[in-house]
C-alpha positions in Angstrom: 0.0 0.0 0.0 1.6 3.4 -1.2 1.4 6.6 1.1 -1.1 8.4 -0.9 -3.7 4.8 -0.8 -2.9 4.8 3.0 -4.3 8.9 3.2 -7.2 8.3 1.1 -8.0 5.3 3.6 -7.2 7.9 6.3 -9.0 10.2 5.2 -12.2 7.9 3.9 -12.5 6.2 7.9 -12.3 9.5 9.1 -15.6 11.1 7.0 -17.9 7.6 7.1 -16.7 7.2 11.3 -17.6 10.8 11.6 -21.0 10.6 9.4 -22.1 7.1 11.2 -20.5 7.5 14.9 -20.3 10.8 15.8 -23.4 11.5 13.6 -25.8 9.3 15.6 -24.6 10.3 18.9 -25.3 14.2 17.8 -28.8 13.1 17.4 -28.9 11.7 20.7 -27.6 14.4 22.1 -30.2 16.4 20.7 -33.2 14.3 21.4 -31.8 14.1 24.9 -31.6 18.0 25.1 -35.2 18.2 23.7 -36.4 16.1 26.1 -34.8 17.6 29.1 -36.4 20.9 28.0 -40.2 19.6 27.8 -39.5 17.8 31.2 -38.2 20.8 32.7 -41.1 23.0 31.4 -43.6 20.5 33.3 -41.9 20.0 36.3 -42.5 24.0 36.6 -46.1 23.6 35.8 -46.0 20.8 38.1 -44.5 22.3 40.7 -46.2 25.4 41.1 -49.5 23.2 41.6 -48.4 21.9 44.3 -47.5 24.6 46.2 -51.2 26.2 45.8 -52.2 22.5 47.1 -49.5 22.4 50.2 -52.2 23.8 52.7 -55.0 20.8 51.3 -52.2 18.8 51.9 -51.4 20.0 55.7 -55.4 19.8 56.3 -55.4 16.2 55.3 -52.4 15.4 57.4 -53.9 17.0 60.5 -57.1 15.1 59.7 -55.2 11.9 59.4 -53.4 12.4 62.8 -56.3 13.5 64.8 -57.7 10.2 63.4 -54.9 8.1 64.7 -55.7 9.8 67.9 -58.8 9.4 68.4 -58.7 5.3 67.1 -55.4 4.9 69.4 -55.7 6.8 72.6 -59.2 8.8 72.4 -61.9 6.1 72.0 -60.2 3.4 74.8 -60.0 6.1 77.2 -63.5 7.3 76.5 -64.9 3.7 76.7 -62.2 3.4 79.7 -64.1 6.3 81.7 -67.9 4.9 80.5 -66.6 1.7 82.3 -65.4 3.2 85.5 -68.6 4.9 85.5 -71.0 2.2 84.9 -69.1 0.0 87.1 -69.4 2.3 90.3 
């Protein structure tokens, strides 16, 4: 193989690994930045609806402890005190 063949060969890996290789990952690339972009813009959409629901949120977990109390600690003590009373 003479200099000039071995250039050409050079020269012709170098244009069909840049069209195939590099060409498909700057596709990628570019899906990938389009789809950061759309998830981005609904994660703001996203997020500002939850802070207008954060006090819904606060209301239900105040119901939901208030419920635990009552089923843990309020209704045996109230059926605890009906006892003492109906037993005296």
């Amino acid at each position: 193989m003479t200099k000039e063949q071995l250039e050409e060969l050079k020269e012709a890996l170098t244009i069909t690994i840049q069209e195939k290789v590099n060409g498909k990952i700057d596709r990628m690339n570019t899906k990938f930045d389009t789809y950061i972009d759309d998830d981005m813009r609904w994660k703001k959409t996203v997020d500002s609806a939850l802070t207008e629901l954060l006090p819904v949120r606060e209301g239900l977990i105040m119901a939901q402890t208030l419920n635990k109390f009552l089923k843990w600690v309020g209704l045996p003590a109230i059926g605890a005190l009906l006892f003492y009373w109906l037993s005296k």
